[in-house]
N, C-alpha and C positions, 0 to 999 in steps of 0.2 A: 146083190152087189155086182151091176154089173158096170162096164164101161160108162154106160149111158146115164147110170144112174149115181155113181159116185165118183168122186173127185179130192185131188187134193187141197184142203181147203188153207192148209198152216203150216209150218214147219219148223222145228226149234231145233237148237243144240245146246246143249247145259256144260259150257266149258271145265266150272267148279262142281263137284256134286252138292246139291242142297244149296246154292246160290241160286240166283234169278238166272233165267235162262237169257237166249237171244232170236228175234224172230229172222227166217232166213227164206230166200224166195228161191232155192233153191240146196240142195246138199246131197254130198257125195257119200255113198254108200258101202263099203266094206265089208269083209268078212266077219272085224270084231264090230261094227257099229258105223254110226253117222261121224264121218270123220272130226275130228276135232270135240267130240260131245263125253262130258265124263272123262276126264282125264286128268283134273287135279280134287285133291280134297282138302277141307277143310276141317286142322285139328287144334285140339285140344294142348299147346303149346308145352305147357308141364306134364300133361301125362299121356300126351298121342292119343288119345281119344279122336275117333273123327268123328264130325258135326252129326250129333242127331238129333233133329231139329223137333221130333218129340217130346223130349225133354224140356222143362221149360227158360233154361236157361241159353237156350238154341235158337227158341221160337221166332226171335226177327233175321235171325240167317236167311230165309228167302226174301228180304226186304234189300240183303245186300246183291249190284249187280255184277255178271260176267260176260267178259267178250272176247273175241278174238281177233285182233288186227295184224295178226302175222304171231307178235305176243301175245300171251293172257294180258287183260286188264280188268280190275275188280273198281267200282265205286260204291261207297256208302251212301243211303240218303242223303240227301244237300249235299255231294262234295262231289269231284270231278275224277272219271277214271283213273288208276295209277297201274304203273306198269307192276306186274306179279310173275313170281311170286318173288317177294322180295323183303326188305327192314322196312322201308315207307308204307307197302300194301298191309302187310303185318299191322302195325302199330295203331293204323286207321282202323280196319276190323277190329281189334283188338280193344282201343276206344270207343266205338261202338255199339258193341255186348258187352264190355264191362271185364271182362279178364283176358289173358295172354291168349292169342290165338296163331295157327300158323296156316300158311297155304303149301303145300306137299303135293309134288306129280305123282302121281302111280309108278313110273316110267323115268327114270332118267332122260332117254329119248326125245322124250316130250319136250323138256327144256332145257337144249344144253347147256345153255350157260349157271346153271343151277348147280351147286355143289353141295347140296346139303343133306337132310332126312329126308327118306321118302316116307308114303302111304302106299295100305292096298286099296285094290279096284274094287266095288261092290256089284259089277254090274256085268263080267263077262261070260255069265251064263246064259243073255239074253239081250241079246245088243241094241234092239231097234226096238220101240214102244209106240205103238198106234192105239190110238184112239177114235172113235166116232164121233159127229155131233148127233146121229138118231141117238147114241145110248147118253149124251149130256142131255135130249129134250128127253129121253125116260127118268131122268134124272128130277131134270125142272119138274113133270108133273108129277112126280112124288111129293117134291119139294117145293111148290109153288112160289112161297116168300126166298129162297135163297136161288144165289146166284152159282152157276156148277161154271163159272168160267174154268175153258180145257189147263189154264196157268196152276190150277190147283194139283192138274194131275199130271204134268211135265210129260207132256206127250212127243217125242219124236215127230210125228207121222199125224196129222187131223184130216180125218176124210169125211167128206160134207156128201151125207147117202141122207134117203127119205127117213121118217121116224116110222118105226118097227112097231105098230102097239103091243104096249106091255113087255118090251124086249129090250135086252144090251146086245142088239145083235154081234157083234164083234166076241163076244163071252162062247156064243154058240158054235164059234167056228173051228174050235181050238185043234188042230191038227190039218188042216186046209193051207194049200198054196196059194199064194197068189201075186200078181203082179203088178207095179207099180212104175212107170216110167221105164228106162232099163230093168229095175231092180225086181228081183225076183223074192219072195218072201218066205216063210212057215209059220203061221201062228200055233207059236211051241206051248202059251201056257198062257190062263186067266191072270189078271195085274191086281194083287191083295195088296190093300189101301192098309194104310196106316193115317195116324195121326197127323201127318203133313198138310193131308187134304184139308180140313180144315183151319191150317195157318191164315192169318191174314197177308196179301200182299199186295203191291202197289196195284188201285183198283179197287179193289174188294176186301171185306172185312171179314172177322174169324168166326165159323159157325159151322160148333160142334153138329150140327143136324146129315149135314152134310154127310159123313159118315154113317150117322146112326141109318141113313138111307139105304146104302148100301151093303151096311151089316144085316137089316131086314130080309130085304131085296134080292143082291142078289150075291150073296154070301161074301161081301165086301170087296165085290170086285168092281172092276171098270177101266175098259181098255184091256189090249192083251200085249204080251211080249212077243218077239218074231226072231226067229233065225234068219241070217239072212245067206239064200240058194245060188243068188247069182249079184256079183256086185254091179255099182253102175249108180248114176245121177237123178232123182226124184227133185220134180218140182213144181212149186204152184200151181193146180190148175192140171196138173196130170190124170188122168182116167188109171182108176182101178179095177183091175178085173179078179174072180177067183181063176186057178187053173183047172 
């Protein structure tokens, strides 16, 4: 992984957790995370449940989208962004999956004009999530017939490095610094795959194998999670180096 050889190839923020992400050609980096990413959730109206899209009554939750224009805004397939979180974002989701749903910040913060219930955060033990595309082609030739697009594995961070044979190189590195635009990194730990991975979403269709790949392989991970050392600006096209 050196400069010359890897690059940033994508970069997403997931404003809702467990909604569709947003692609970004550039993002700002932080102490707790990629600014604006993970910051609302999605519950369970009647009993605060937040979204697990495991479950199968969840399962087109990544089908719904999110974004950020100063506000959250969420849309359903066929309908048009609406501002969130709110009675109109609510009721749309809500008719969508089929029972009462709500959108919740973590954070009051996050939106002040919000006066309602909140949710907790699932993600501040590990703020920044990279992924590779060598460990997606170890993936593919596992899995020749499926498609390992990185939307399956809500990557932060996609860094376009050589394929590794027979490696998830990024799995190997787990306590390695490294650097990124400004941003200075720690891969703190391997990314254990649930059930998500194989959802369907816009694109690509649902295929449990997908996992069973990585359950084999390499003990159901792919991707890792990062501390992040020094804050600062990542983007497109950026050289990554280790320290």
């Amino acid at each position: 992984m050196t400069g010359a050889q890897a690059t940033v190839a994508a970069l997403w923020r997931y404003p809702v957790s467990s909604l569709a992400g947003e692609a970004m050609q550039s993002v700002a980096v932080g102490a707790s995370g990629v600014e604006g990413d993970r910051r609302f959730g999605l519950v369970d109206a009647r009993s605060d449940e937040i979204a697990s899209p495991t479950e199968q009554r969840w399962e087109r939750v990544p089908l719904i989208r999110a974004r950020l224009r100063g506000d959250l805004e969420v849309g359903v397939p066929g309908g048009a962004f609406i501002g969130a979180p709110g009675t109109e974002s609510d009721a749309a989701i809500s008719a969508f999956l089929g029972f009462e749903t709500a959108i919740r910040p973590y954070d009051r913060s996050i939106s002040p004009g919000y006066a309602g219930a909140l949710t907790a955060s699932r993600y501040a033990e590990a703020p920044v999530h990279l992924l590779t595309t060598a460990s997606l082609a170890r993936l593919k030739a596992l899995h020749p017939a499926g498609d390992p697009d990185p939307r399956r594995f809500r990557p932060n961070i996609l860094v376009d490095m050589p394929e590794v044979d027979g490696s998830f190189p990024e799995t190997e590195l787990i306590g390695r610094r490294l650097a990124i635009g400004d941003v200075q990194l720690t891969i703190a730990e391997p990314c254990r795959r649930c059930g998500f991975t194989i959802l369907a979403q816009d694109g690509f269709a649902s295929d449990p194998e997908i996992l069973r790949q990585l359950v084999r392989n390499n003990q159901r991970n792919i991707g890792v999670y990062c501390t992040v050392d020094r804050p600062g600006v990542v983007r497109v096209g950026d050289a990554m180096r280790l320290l």
